[in-house]
C-alpha positions as CSV (number, residue, x, y, z in Angstrom):
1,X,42.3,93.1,49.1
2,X,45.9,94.3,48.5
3,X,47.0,94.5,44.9
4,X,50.4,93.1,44.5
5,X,52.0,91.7,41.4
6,X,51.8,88.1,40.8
7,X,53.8,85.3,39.2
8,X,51.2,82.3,38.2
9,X,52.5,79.3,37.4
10,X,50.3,78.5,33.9
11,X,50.8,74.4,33.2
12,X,48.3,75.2,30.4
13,X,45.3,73.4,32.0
14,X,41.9,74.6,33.1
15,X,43.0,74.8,36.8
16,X,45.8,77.3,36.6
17,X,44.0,79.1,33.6
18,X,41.4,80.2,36.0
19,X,43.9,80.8,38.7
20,X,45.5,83.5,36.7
21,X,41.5,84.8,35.3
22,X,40.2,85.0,38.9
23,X,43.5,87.4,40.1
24,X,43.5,89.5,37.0
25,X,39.6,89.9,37.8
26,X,40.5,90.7,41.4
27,X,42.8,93.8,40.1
28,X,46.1,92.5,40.7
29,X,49.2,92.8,38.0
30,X,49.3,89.3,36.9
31,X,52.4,87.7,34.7
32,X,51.8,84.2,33.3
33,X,54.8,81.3,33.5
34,X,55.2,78.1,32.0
35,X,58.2,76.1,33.5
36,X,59.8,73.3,30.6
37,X,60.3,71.0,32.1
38,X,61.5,67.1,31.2
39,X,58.6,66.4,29.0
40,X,58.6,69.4,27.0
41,X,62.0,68.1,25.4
42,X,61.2,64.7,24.4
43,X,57.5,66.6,22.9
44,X,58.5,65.0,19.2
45,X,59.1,61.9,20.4
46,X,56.0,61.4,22.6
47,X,53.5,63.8,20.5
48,X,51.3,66.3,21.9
49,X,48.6,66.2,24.8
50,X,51.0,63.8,26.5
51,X,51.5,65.9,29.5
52,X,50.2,69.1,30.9
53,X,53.8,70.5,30.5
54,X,54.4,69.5,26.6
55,X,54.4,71.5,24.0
56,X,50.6,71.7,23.7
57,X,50.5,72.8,27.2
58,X,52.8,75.5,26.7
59,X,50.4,76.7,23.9
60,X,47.4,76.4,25.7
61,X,48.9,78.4,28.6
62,X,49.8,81.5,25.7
63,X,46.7,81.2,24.2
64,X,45.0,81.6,28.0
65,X,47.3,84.6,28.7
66,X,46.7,86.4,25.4
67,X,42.7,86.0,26.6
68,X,43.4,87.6,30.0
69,X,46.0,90.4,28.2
70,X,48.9,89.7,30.8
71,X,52.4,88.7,29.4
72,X,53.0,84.8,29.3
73,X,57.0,83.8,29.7
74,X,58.5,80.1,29.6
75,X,60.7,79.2,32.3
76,X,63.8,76.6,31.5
77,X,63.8,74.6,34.7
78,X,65.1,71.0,32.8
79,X,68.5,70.9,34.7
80,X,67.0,71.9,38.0
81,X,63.7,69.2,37.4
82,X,65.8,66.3,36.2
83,X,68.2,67.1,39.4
84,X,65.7,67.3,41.8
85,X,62.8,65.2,40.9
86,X,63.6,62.5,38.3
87,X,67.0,61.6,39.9
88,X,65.3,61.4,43.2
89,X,62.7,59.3,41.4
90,X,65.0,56.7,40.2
91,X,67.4,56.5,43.2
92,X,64.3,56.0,45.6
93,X,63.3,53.3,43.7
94,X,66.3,51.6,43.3
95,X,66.8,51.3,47.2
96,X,63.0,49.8,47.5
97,X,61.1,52.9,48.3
98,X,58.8,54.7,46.4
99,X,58.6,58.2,45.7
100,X,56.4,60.9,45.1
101,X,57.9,63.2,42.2
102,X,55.0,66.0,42.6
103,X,56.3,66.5,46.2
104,X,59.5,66.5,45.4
105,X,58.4,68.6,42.3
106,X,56.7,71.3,44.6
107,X,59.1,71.2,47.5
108,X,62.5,71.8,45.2
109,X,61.7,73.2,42.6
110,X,58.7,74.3,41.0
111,X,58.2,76.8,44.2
112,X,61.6,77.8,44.5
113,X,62.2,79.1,41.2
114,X,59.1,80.8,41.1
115,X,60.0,83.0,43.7
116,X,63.7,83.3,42.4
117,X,62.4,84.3,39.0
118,X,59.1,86.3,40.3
119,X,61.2,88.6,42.3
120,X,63.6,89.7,38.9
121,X,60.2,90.2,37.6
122,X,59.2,92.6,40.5
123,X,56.8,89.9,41.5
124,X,55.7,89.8,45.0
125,X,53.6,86.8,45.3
126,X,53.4,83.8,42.9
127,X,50.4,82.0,42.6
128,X,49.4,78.4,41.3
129,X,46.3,76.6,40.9
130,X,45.9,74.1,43.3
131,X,42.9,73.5,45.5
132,X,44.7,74.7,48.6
133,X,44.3,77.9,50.7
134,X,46.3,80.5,53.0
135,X,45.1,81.0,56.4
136,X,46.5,82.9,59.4
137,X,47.0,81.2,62.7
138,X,45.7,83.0,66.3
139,X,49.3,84.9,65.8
140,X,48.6,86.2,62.9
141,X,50.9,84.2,60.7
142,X,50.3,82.4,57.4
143,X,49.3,79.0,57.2
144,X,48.5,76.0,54.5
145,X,45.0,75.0,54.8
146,X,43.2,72.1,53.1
147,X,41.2,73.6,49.9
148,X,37.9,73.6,50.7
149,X,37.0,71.0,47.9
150,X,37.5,67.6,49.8
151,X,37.5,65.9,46.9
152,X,40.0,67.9,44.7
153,X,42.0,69.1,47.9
154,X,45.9,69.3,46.7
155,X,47.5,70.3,50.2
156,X,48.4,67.0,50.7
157,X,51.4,67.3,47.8
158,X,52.6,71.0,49.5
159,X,54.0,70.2,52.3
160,X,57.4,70.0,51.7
161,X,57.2,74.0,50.5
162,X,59.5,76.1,52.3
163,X,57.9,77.9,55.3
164,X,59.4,80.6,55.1
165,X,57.7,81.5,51.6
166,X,54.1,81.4,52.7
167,X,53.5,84.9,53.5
168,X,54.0,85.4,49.1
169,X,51.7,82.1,48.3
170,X,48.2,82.5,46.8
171,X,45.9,80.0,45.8
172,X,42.7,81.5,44.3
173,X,41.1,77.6,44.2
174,X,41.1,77.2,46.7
175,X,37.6,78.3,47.9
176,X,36.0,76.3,44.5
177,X,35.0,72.7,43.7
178,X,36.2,71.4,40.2
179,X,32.7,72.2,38.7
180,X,32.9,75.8,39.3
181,X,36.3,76.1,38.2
182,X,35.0,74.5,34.6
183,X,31.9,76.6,35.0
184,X,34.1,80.2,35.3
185,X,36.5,78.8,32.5
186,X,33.2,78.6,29.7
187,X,32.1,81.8,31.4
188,X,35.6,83.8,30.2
189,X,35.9,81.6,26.9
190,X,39.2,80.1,27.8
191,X,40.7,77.6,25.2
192,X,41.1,75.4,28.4
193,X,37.5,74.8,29.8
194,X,37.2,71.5,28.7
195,X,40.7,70.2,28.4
196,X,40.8,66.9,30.1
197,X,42.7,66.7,33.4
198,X,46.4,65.1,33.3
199,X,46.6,62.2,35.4
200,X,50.0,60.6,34.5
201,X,53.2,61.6,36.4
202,X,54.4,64.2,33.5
203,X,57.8,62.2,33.0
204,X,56.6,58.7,32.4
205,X,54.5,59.6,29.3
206,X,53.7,55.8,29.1
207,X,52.7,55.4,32.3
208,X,55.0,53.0,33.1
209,X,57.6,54.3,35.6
210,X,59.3,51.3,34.7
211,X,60.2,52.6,31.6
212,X,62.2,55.5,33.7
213,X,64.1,53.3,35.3
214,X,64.8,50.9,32.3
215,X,66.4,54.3,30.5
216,X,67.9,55.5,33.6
217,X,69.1,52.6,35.6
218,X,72.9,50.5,34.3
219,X,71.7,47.7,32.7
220,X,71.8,44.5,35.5
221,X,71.4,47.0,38.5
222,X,69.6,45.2,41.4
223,X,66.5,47.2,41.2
224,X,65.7,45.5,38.0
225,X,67.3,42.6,38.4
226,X,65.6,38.7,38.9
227,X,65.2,37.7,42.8
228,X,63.3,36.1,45.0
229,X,59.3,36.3,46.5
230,X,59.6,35.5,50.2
231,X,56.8,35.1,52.5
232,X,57.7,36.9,56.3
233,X,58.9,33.6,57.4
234,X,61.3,33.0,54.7
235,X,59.6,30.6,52.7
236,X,60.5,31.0,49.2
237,X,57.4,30.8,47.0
238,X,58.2,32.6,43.1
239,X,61.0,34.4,41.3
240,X,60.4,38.2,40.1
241,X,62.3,40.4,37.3
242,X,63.5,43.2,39.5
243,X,62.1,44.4,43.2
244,X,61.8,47.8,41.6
245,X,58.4,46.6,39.8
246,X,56.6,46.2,43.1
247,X,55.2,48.4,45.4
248,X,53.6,48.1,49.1
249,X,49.9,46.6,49.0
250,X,50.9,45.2,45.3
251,X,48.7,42.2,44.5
252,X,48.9,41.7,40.7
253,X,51.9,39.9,39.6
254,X,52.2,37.6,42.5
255,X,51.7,33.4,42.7
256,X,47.9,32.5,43.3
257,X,46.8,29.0,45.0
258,X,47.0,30.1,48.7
259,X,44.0,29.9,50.9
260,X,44.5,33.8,51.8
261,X,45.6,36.5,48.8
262,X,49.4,37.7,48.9
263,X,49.8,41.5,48.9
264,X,53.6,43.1,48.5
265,X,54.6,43.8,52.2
266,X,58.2,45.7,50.8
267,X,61.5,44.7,49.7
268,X,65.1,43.5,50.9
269,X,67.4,45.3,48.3
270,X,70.3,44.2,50.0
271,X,69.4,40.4,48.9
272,X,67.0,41.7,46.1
273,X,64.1,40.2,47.9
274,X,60.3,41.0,47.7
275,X,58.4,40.3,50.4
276,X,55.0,39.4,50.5
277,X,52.0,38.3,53.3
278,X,47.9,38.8,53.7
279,X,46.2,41.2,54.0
280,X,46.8,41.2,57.7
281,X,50.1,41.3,58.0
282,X,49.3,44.6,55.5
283,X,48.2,46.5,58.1
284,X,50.5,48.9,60.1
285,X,49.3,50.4,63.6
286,X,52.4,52.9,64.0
287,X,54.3,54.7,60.9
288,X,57.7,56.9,61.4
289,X,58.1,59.8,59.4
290,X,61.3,61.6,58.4
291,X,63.0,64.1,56.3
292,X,60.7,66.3,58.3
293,X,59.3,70.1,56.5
294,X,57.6,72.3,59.1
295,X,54.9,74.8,57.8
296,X,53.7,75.6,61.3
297,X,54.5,74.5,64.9
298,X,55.2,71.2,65.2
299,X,52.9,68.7,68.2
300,X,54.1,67.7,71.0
301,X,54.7,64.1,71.9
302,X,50.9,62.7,73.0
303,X,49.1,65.1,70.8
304,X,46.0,63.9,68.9
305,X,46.9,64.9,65.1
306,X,45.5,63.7,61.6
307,X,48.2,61.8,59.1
308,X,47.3,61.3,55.9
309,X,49.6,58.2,54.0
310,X,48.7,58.5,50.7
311,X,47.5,61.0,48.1
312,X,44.0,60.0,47.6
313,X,43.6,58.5,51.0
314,X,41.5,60.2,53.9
315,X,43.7,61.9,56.6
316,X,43.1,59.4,59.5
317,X,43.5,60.3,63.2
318,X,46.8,59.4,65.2
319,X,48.5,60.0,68.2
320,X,52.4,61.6,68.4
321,X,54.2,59.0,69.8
322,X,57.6,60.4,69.6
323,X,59.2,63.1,68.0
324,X,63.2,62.9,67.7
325,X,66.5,62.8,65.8
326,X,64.7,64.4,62.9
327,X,62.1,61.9,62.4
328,X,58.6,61.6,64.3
329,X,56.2,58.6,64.9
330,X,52.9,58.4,65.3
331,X,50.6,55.7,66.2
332,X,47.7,54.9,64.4
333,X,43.9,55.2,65.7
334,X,43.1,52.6,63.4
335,X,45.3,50.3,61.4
336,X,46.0,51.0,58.0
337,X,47.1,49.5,55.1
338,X,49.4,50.2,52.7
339,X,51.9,52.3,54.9
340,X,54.8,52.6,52.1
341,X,58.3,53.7,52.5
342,X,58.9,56.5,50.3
343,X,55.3,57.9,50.4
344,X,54.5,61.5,51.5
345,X,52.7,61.6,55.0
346,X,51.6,65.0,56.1
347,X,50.2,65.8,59.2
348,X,47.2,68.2,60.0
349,X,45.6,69.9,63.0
350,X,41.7,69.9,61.1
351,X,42.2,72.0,57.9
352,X,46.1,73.0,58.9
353,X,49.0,71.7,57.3
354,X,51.1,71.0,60.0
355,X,53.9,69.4,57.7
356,X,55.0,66.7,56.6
357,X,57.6,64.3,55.5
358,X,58.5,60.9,53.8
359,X,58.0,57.6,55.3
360,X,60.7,55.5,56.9
């Protein structure tokens, strides 16, 4: 393998702690990064373990790098992360969609300033540790394959990278399950081996996004303001505190007493409406996708293709319907449920990323 010198993004968890052990055993120059982010600057006020990105995590990440013997820098990325991925946050849900911040996280800024940073460091690649892998295609150029781990697979929250960075990616997960991450970390002696995984979105330390939008939002916006539940024919059947606390396939929080259960079908921000049906009228058949990120050549119209609607959904097969005015619909093998505005879809040819983009 060619050495090169690396960038590795370190969030001070047992994933990107191996990351970094596996190149630096493979005989590249390695140079560990922690980006502070949001979290890190309210660490007092939230305490420590909160996030992967707090103050602990930044520790961890030093005390990983010290291990390994490569140098260990934090990156200042607040301004950039509150611009691109906590602002997007809030204004998406605000107009009734909802968003995916580790996308958006990935797509504007995480990678980006990786590569802008990496390069005054005389890096040439940057690596993270995501359970994803780089492939070539029967031209010989790079491509985003699924990690190889179907159940810890990441390349579903990659695909709004910018294509024309994938020749410097590396994912050295992206061959391992979880266990034999864990099982390499004990083998090196990493202060990480057993740190639990982070689950919460690294911003909403409650785990409440509410909370975001309560800080974030003027006090009486419409997002968060009382309205009306609506069925799809009108029929007025509750009140609610804000369309903002409900997302697609919602049940919890709606009237009972109806023969059938009520699921959140969306919302009508212009009359700060939530509407809601059965399970039936749930399910979607087609599902248009825009703000469109190529990583390699996009279908044709009438190609057979895999979309996957969710991040811990299965990709599910679909046919291109249409593919125009910077937006492309597919229809569905199978309905689906749960087909939510905002939401990442990304498309794949078997383990290919195709690319992806956010639902319409």
């Amino acid at each position: 393998m060619e050495k090169r010198t690396v960038l590795v993004a370190m969030s001070g968890g047992v994933d990107s702690s191996v990351a970094a052990a596996l190149l630096v055993e493979q005989g590249h120059r390695v140079i560990g990064v922690t980006m502070k982010t949001f979290c890190y600057s309210e660490a007092e006020e939230n305490g420590p373990g909160k996030s992967c990105c707090g103050l602990d995590g930044i520790m961890d990440a030093r005390s990983v790098a010290d291990r390994l013997g490569i140098p260990h820098y934090v990156f200042d990325v607040e301004r950039e992360f509150t611009r691109d991925v906590i602002d997007d946050f809030v204004r998406e849900y605000a107009s009734g969609r909802t968003p995916n911040p580790c996308v958006r996280c990935n797509g504007n800024t995480k990678f980006r300033d990786l590569l802008r940073r990496g390069a005054m460091l005389g890096c040439d690649a940057i690596a993270t540790g995501h359970y994803a892998r780089m492939g070539t295609d029967a031209a010989g150029r790079p491509v985003l394959l699924r990690g190889v781990d179907a159940k810890k697979d990441q390349s579903y929250f990659l695909w709004a990278l910018p294509p024309e960075i994938l020749p410097q990616l590396m994912f050295p997960l992206g061959e391992l399950t979880k266990p034999q991450v864990r099982e390499k970390a004990r083998e090196l002696g990493l202060a990480t081996a057993e740190k639990a995984e982070s689950m919460e979105i690294c911003f909403v330390p409650t785990g409440n996004y509410v909370d975001v939008l309560e800080k974030r939002l003027d006090p009486g916006h419409a997002a968060l303001a009382p309205g009306k539940l609506v069925t799809t024919t009108g029929e007025v059947i509750g009140d609610h505190a804000g369309f903002a606390r409900y997302t697609v396939g919602q049940r919890k929080g709606l009237p009972g007493g109806r023969s059938l259960p009520l699921y959140v079908l969306g919302s009508r921000p212009d009359t700060r409406e939530v509407v809601v049906g059965t399970a039936e009228e749930l399910e979607r058949r087609e599902v248009t996708i825009g703000e469109l990120n190529w990583l390699a050549s996009a279908p044709d119209a009438g190609a057979p293709i895999q979309v996957q609607i969710r991040g811990r959904a299965q990709a599910v097969p679909a046919t291109v319907h249409s593919l125009r005015d910077g937006t492309i619909s597919l229809a569905l093998d199978e309905p689906q449920r749960a087909v939510t505005p905002g939401q990442s879809a990304v498309l794949f040819d078997g383990p290919v990323v195709l690319g992806g983009g956010r639902i319409v």
